[in-house]
mmCIF file as Biopython writes it, N, C-alpha, C and O atoms, coordinates in Angstrom:
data_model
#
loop_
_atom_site.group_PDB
_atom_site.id
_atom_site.type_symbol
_atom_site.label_atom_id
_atom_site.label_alt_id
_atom_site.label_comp_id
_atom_site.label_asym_id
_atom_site.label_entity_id
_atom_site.label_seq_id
_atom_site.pdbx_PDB_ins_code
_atom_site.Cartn_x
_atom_site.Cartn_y
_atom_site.Cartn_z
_atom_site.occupancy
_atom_site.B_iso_or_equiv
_atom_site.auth_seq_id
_atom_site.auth_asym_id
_atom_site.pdbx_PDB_model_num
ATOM 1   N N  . UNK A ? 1  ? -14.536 9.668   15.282  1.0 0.0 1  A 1 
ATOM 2   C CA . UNK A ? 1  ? -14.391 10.071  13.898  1.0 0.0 1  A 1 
ATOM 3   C C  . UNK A ? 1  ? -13.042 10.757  13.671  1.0 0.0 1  A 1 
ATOM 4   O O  . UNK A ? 1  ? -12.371 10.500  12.671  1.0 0.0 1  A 1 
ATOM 5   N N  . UNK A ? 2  ? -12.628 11.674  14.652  1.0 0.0 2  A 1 
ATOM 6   C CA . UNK A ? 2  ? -11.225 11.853  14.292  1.0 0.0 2  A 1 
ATOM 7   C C  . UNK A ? 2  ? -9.842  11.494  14.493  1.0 0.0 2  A 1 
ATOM 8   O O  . UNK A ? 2  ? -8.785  12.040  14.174  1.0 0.0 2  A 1 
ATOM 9   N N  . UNK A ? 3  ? -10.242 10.012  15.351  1.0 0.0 3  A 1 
ATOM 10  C CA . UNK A ? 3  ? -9.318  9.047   15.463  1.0 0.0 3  A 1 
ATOM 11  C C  . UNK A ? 3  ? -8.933  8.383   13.282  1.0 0.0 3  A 1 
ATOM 12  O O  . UNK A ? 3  ? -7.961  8.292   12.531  1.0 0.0 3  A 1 
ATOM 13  N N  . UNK A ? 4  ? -10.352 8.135   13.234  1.0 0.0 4  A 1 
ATOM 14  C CA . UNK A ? 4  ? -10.173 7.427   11.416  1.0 0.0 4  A 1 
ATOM 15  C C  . UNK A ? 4  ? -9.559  8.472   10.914  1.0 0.0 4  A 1 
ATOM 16  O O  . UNK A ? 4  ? -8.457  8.025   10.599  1.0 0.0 4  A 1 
ATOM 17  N N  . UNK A ? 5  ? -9.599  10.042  10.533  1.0 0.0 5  A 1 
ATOM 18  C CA . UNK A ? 5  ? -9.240  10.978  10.404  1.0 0.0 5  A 1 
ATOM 19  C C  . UNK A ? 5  ? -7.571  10.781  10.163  1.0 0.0 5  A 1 
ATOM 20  O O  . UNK A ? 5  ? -6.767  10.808  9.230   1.0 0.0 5  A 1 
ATOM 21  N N  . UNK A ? 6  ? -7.589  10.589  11.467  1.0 0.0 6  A 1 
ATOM 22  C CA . UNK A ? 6  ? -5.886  11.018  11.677  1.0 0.0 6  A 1 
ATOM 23  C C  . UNK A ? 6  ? -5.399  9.744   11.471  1.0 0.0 6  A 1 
ATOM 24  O O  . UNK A ? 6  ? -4.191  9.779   11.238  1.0 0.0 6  A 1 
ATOM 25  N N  . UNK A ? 7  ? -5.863  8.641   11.465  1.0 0.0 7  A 1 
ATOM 26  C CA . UNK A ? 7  ? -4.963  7.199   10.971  1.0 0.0 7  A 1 
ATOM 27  C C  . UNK A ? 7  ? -5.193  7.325   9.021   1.0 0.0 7  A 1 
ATOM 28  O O  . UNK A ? 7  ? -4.584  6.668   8.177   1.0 0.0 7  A 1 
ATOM 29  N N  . UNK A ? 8  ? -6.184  8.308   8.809   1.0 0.0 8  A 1 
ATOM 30  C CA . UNK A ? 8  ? -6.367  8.280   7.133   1.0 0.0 8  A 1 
ATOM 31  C C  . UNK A ? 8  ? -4.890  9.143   7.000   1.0 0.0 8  A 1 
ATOM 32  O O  . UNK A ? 8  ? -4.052  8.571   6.304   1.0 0.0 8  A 1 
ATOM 33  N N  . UNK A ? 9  ? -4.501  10.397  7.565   1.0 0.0 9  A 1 
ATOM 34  C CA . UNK A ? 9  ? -3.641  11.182  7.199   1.0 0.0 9  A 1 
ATOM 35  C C  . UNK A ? 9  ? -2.425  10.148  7.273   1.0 0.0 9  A 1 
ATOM 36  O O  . UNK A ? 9  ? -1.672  9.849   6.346   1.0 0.0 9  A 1 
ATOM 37  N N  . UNK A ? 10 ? -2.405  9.677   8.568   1.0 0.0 10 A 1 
ATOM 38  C CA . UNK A ? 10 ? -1.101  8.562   8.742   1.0 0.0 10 A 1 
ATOM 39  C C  . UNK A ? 10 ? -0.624  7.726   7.675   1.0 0.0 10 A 1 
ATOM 40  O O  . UNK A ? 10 ? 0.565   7.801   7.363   1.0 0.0 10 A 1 
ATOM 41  N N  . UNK A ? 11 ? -1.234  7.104   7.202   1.0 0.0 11 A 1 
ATOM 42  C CA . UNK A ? 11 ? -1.223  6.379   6.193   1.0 0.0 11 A 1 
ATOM 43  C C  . UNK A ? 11 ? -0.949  6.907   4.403   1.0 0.0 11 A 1 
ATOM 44  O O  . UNK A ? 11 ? -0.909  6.365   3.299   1.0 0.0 11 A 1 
ATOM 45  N N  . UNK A ? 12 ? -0.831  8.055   4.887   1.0 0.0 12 A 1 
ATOM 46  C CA . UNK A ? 12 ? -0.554  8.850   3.386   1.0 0.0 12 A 1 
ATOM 47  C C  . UNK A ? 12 ? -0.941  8.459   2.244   1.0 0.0 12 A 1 
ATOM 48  O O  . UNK A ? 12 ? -0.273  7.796   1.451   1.0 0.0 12 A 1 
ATOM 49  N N  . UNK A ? 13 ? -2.157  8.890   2.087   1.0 0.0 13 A 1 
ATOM 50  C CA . UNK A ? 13 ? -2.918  8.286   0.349   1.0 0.0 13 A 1 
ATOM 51  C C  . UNK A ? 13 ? -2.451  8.331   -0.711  1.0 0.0 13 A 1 
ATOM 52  O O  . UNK A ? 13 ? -2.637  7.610   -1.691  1.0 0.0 13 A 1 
ATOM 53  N N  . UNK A ? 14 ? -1.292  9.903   -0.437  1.0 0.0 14 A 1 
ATOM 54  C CA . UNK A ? 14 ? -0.877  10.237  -1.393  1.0 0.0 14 A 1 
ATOM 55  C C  . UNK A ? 14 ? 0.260   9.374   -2.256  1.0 0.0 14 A 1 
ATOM 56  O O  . UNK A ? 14 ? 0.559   9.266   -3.445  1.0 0.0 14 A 1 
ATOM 57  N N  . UNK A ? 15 ? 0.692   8.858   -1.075  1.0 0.0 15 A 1 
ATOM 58  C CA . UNK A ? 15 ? 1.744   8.019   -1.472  1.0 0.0 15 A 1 
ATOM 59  C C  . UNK A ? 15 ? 1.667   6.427   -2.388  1.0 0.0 15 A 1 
ATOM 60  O O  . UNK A ? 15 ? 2.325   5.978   -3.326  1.0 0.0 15 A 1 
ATOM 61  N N  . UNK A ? 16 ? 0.520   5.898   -1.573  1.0 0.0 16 A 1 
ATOM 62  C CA . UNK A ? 16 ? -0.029  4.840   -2.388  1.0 0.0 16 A 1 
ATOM 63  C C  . UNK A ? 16 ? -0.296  4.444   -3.692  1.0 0.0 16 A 1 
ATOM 64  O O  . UNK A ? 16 ? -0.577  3.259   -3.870  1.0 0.0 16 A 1 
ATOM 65  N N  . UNK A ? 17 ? -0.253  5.470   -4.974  1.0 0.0 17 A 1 
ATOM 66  C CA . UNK A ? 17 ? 0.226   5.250   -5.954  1.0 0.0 17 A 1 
ATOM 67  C C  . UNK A ? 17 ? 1.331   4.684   -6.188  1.0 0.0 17 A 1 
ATOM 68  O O  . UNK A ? 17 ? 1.361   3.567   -6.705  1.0 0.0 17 A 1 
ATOM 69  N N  . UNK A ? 18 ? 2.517   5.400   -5.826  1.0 0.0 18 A 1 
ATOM 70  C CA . UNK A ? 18 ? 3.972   4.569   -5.673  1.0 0.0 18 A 1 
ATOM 71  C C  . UNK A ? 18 ? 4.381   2.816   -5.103  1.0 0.0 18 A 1 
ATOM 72  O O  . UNK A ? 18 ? 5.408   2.153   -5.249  1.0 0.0 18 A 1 
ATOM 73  N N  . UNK A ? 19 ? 3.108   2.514   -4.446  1.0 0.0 19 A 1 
ATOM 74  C CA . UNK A ? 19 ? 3.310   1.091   -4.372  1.0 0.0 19 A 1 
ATOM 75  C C  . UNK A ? 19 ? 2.731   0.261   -5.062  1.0 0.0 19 A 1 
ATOM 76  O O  . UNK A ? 19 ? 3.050   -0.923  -5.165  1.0 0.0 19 A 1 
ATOM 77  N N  . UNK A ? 20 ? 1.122   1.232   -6.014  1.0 0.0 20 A 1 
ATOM 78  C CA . UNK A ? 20 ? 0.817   0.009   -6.789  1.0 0.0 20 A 1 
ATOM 79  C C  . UNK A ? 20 ? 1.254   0.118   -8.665  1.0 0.0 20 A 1 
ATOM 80  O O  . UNK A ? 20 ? 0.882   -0.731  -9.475  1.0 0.0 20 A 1 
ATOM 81  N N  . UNK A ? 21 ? 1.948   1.131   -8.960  1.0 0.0 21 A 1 
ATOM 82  C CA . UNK A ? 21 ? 2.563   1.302   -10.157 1.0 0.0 21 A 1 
ATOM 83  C C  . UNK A ? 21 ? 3.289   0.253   -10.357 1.0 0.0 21 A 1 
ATOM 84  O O  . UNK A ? 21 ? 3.162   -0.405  -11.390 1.0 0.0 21 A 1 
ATOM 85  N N  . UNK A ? 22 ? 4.111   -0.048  -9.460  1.0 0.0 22 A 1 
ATOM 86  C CA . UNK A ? 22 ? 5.367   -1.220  -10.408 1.0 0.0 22 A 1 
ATOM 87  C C  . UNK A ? 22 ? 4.073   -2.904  -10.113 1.0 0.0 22 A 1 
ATOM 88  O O  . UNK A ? 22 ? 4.307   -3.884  -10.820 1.0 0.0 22 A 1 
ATOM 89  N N  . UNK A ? 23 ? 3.011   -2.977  -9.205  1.0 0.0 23 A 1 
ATOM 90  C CA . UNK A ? 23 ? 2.357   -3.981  -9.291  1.0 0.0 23 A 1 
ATOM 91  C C  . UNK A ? 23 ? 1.757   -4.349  -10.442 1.0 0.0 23 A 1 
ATOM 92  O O  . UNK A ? 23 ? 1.843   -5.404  -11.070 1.0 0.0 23 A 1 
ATOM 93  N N  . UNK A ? 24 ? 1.076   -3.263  -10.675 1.0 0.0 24 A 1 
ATOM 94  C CA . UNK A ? 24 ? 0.180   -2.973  -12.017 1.0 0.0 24 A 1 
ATOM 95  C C  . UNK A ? 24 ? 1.112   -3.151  -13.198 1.0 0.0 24 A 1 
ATOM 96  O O  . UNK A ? 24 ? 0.612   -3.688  -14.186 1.0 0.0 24 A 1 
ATOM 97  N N  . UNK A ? 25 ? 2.565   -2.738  -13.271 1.0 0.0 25 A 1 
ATOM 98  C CA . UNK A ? 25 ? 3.407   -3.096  -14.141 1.0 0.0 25 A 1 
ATOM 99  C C  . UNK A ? 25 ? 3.650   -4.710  -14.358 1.0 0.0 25 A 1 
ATOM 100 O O  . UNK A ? 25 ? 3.518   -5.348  -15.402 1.0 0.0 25 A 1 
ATOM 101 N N  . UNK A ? 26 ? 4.000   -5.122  -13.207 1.0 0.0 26 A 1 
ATOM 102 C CA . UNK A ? 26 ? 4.802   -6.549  -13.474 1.0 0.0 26 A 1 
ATOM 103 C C  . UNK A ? 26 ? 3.417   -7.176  -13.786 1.0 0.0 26 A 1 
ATOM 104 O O  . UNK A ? 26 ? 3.498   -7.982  -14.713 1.0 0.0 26 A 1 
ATOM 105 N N  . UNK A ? 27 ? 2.341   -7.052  -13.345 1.0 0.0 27 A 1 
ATOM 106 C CA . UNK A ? 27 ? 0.940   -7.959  -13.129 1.0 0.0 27 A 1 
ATOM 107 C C  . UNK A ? 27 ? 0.410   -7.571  -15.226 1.0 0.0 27 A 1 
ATOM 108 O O  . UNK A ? 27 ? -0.234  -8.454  -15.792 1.0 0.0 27 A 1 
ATOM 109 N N  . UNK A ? 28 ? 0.673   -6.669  -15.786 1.0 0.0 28 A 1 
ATOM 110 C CA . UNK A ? 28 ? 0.489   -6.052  -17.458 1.0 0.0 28 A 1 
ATOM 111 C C  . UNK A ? 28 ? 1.394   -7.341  -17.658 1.0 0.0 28 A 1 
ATOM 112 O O  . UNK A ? 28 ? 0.845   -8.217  -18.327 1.0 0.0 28 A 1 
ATOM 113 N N  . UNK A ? 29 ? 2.758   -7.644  -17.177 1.0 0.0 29 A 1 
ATOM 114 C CA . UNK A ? 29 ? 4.005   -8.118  -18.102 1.0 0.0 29 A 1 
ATOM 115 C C  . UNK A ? 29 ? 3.566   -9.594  -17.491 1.0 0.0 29 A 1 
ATOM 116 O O  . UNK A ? 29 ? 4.027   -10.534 -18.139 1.0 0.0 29 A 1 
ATOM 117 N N  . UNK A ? 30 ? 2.880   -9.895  -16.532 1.0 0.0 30 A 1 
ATOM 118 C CA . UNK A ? 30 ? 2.348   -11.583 -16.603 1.0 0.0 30 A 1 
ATOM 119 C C  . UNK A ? 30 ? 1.138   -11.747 -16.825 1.0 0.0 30 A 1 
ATOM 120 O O  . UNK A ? 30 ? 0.618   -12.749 -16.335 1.0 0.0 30 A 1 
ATOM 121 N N  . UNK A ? 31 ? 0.415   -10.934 -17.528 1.0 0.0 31 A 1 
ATOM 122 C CA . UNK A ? 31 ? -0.941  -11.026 -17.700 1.0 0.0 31 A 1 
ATOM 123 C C  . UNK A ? 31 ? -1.337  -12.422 -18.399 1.0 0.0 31 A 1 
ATOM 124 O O  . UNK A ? 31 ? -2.525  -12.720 -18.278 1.0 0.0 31 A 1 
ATOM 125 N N  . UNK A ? 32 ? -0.471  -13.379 -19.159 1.0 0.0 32 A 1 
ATOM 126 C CA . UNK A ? 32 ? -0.828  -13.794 -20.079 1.0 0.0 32 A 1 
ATOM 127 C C  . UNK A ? 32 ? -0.764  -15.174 -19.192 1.0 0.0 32 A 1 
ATOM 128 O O  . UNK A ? 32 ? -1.339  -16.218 -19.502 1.0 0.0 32 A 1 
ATOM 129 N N  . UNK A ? 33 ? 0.157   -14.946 -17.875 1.0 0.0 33 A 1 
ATOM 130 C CA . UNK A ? 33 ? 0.338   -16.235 -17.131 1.0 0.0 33 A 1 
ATOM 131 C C  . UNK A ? 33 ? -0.728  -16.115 -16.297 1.0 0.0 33 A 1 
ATOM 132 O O  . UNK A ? 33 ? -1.182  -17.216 -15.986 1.0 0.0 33 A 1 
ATOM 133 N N  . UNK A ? 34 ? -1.176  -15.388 -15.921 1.0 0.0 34 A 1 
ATOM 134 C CA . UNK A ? 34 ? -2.262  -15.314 -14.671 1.0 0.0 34 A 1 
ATOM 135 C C  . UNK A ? 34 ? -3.844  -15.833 -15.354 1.0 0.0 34 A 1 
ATOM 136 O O  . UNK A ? 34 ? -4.943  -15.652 -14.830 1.0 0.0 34 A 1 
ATOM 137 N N  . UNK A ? 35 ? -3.581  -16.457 -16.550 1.0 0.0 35 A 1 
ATOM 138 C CA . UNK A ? 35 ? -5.360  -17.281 -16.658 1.0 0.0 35 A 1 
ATOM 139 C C  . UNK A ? 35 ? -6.130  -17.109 -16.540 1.0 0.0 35 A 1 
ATOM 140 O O  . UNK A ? 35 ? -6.968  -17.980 -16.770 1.0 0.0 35 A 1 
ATOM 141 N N  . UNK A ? 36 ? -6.645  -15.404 -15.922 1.0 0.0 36 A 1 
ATOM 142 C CA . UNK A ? 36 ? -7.970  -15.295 -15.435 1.0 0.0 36 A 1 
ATOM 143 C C  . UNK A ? 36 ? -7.828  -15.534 -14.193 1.0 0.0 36 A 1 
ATOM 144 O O  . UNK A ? 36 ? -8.921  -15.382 -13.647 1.0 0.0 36 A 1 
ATOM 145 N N  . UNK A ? 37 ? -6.839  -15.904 -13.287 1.0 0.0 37 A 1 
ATOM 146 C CA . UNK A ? 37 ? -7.208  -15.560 -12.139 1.0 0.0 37 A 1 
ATOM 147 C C  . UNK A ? 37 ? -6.697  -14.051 -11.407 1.0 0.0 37 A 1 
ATOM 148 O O  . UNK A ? 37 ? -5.670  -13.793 -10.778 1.0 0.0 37 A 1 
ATOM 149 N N  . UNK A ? 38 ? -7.761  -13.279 -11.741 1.0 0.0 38 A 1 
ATOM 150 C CA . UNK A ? 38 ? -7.825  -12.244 -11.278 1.0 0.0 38 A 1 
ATOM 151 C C  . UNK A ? 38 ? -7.786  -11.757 -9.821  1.0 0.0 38 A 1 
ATOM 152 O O  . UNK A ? 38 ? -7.386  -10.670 -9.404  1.0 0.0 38 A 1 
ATOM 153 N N  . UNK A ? 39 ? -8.375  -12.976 -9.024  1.0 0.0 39 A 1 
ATOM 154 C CA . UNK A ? 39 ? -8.467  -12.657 -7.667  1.0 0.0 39 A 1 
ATOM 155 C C  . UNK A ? 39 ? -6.815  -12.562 -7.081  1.0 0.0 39 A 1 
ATOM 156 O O  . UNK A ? 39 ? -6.259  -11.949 -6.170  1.0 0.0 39 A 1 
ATOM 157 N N  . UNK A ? 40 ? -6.525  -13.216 -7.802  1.0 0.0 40 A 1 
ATOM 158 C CA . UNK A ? 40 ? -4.677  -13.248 -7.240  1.0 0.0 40 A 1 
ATOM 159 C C  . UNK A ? 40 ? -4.029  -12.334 -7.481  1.0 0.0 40 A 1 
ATOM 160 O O  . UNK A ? 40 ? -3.121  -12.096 -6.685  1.0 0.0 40 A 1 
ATOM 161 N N  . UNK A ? 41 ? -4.169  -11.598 -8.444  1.0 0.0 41 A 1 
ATOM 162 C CA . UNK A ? 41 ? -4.182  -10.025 -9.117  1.0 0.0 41 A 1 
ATOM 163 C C  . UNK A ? 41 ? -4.553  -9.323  -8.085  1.0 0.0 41 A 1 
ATOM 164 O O  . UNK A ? 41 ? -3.736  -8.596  -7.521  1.0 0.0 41 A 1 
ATOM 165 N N  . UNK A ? 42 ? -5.849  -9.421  -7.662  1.0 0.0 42 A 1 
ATOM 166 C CA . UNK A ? 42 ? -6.233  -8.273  -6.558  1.0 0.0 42 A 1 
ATOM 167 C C  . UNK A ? 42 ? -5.734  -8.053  -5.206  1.0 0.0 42 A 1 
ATOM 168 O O  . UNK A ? 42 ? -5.752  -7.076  -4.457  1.0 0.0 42 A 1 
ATOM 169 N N  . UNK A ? 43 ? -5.049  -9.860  -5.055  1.0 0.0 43 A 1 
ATOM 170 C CA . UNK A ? 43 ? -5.061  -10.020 -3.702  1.0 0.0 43 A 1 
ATOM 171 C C  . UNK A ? 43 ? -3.181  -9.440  -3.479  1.0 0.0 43 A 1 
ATOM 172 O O  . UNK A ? 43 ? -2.803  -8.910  -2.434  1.0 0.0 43 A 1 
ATOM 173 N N  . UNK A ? 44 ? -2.389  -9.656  -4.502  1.0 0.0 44 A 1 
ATOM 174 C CA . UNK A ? 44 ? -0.957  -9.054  -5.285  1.0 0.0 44 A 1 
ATOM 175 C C  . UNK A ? 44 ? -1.067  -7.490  -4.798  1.0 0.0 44 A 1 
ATOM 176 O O  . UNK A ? 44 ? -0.397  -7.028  -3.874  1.0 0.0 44 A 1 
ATOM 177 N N  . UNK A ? 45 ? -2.071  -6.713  -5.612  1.0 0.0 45 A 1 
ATOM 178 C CA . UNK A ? 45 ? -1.852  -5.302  -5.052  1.0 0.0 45 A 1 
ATOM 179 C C  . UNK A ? 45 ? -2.870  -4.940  -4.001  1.0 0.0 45 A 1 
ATOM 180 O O  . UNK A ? 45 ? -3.321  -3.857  -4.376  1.0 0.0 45 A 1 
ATOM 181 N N  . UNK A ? 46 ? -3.349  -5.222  -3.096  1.0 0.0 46 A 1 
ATOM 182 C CA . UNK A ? 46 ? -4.009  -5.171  -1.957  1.0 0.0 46 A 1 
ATOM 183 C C  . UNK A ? 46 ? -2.822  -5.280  -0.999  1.0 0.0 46 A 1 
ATOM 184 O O  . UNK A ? 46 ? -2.640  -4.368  -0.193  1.0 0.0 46 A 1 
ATOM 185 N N  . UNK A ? 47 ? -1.815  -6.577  -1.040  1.0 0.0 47 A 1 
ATOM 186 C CA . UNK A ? 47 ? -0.882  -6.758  -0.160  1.0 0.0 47 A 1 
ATOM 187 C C  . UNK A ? 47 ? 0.032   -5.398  -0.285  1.0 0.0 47 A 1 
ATOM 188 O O  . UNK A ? 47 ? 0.326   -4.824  0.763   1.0 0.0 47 A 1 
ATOM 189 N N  . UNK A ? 48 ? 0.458   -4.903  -1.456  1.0 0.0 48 A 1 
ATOM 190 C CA . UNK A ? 48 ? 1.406   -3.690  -2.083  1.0 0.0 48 A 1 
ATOM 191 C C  . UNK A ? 48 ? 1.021   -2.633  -1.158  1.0 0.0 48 A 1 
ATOM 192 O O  . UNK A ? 48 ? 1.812   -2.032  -0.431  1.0 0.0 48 A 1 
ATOM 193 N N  . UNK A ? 49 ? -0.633  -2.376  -1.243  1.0 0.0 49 A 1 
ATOM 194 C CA . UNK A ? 49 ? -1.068  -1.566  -0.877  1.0 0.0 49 A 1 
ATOM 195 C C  . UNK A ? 49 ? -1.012  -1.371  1.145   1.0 0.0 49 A 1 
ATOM 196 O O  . UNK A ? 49 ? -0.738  -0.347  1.772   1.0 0.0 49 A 1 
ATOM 197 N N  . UNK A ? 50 ? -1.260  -2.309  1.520   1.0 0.0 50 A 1 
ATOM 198 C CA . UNK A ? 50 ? -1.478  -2.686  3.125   1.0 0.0 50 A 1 
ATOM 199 C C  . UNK A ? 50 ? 0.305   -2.554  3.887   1.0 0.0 50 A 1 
ATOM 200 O O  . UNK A ? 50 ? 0.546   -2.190  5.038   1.0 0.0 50 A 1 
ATOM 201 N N  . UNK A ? 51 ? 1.427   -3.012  2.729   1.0 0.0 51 A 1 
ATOM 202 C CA . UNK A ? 51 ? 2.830   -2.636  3.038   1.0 0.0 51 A 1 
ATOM 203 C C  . UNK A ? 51 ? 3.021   -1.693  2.838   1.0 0.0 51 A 1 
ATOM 204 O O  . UNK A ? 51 ? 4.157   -1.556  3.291   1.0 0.0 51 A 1 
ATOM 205 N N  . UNK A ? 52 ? 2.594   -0.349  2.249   1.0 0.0 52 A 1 
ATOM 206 C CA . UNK A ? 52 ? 2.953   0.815   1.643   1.0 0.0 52 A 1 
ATOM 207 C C  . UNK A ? 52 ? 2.573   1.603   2.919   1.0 0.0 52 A 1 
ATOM 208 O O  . UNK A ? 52 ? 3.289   2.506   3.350   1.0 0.0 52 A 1 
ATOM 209 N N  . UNK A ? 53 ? 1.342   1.198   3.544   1.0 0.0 53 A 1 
ATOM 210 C CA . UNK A ? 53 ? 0.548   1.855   4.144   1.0 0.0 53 A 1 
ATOM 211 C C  . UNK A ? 53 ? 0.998   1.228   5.427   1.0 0.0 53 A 1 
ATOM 212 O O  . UNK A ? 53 ? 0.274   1.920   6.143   1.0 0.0 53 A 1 
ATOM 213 N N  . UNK A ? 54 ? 1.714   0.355   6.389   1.0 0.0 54 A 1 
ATOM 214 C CA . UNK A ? 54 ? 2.245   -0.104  7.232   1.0 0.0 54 A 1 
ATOM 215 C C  . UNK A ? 54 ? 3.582   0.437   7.842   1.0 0.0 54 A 1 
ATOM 216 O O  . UNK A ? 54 ? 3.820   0.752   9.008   1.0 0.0 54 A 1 
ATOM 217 N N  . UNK A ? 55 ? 4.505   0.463   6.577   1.0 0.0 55 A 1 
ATOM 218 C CA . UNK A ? 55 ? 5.609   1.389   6.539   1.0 0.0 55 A 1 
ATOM 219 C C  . UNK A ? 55 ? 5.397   2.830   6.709   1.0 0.0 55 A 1 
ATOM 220 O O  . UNK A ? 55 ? 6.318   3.332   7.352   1.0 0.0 55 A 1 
ATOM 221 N N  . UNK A ? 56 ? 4.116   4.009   6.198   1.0 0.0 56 A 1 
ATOM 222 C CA . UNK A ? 56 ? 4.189   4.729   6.636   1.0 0.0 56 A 1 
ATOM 223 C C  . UNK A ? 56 ? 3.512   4.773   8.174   1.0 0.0 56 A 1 
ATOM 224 O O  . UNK A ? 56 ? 3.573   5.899   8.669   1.0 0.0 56 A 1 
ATOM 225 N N  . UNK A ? 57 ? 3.099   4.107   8.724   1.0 0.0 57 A 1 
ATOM 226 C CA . UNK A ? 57 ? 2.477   4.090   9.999   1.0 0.0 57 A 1 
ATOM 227 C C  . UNK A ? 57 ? 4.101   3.649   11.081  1.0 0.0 57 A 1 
ATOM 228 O O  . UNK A ? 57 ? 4.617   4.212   12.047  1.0 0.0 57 A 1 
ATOM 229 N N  . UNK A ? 58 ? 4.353   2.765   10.527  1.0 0.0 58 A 1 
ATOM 230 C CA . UNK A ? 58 ? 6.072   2.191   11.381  1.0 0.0 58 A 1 
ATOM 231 C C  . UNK A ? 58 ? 6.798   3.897   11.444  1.0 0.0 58 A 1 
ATOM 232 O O  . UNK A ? 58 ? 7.235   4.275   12.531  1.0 0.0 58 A 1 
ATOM 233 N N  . UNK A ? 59 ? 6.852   4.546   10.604  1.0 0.0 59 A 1 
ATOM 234 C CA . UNK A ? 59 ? 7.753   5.472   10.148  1.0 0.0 59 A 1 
ATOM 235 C C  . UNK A ? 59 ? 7.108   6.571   10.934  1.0 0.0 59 A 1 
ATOM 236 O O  . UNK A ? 59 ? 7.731   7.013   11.900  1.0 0.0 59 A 1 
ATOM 237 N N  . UNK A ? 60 ? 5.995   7.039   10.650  1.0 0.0 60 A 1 
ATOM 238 C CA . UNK A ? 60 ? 5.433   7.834   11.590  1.0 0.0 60 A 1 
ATOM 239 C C  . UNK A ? 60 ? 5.563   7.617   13.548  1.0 0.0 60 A 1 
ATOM 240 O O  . UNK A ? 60 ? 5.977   8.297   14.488  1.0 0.0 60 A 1 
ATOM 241 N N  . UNK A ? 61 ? 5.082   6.581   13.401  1.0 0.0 61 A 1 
ATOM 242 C CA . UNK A ? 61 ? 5.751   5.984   15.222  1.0 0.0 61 A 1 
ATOM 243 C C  . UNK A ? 61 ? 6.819   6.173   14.951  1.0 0.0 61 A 1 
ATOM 244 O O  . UNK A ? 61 ? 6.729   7.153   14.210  1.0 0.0 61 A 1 
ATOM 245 N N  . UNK A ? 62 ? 7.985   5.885   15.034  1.0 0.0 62 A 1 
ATOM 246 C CA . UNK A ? 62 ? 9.643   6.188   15.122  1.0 0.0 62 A 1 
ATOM 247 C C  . UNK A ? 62 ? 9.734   7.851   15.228  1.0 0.0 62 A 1 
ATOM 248 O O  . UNK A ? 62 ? 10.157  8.392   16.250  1.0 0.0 62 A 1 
ATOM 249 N N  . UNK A ? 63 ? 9.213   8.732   13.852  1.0 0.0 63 A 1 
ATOM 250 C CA . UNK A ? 63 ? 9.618   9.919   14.007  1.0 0.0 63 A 1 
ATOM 251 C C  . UNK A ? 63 ? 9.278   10.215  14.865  1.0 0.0 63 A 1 
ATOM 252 O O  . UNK A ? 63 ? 10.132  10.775  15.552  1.0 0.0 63 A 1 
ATOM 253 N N  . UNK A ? 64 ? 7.475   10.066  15.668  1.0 0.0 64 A 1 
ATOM 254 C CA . UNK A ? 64 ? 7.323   10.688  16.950  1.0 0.0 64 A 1 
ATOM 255 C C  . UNK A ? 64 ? 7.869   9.784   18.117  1.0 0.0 64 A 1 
ATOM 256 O O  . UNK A ? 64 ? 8.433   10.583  18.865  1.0 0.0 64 A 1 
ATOM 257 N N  . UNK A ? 65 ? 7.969   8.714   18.569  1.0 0.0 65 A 1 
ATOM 258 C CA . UNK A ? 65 ? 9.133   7.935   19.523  1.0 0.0 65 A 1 
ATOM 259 C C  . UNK A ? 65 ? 10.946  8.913   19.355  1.0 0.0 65 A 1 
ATOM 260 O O  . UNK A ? 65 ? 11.642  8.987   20.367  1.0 0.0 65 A 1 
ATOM 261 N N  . UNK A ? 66 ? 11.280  9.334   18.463  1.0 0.0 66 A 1 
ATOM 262 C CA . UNK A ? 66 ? 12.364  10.044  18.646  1.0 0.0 66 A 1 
ATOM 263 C C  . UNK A ? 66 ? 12.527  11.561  18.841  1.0 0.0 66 A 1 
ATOM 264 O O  . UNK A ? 66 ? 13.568  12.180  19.060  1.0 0.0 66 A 1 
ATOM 265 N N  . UNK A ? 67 ? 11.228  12.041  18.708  1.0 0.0 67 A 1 
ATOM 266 C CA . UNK A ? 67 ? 11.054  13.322  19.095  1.0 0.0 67 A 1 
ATOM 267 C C  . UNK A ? 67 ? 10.689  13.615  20.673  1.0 0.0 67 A 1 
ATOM 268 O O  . UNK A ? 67 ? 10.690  14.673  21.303  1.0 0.0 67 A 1 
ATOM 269 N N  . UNK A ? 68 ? 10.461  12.627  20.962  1.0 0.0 68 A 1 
ATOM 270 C CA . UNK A ? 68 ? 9.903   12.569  22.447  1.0 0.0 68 A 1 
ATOM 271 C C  . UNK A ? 68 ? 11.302  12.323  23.397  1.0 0.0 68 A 1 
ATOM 272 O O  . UNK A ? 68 ? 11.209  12.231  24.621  1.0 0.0 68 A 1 
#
């Protein structure tokens, strides 16, 4: 349990707003092209979300790999 713990902190929740704001933006400004397919919508900021959250995990390894 405090392995999930500490990969939840890793991943910074806080931050994850900042990757799906401009999704949620451009996805408002093609709303009219996307037809109802919504799943492509979800699957758009899911990816946002899984890179946001990858980069802080890359970034976290490096800072501690260079502290060592």
């Amino acid at each position: 349990m405090q392995k999930l713990k500490s990969f939840i902190n890793a991943a910074r929740p806080k931050t994850l707003p900042a990757s799906i704001g401009p999704v949620t933006l451009g996805l408002a400004l093609a709303g009219n092209q996307l037809n109802g397919k919504w799943h492509l919508a979800a699957l758009i900021a899911a990816c946002a979300v899984l890179l946001q959250i990858s980069a802080n995990l890359v970034n976290d390894y490096y800072d501690h790999k260079n502290k060592v």
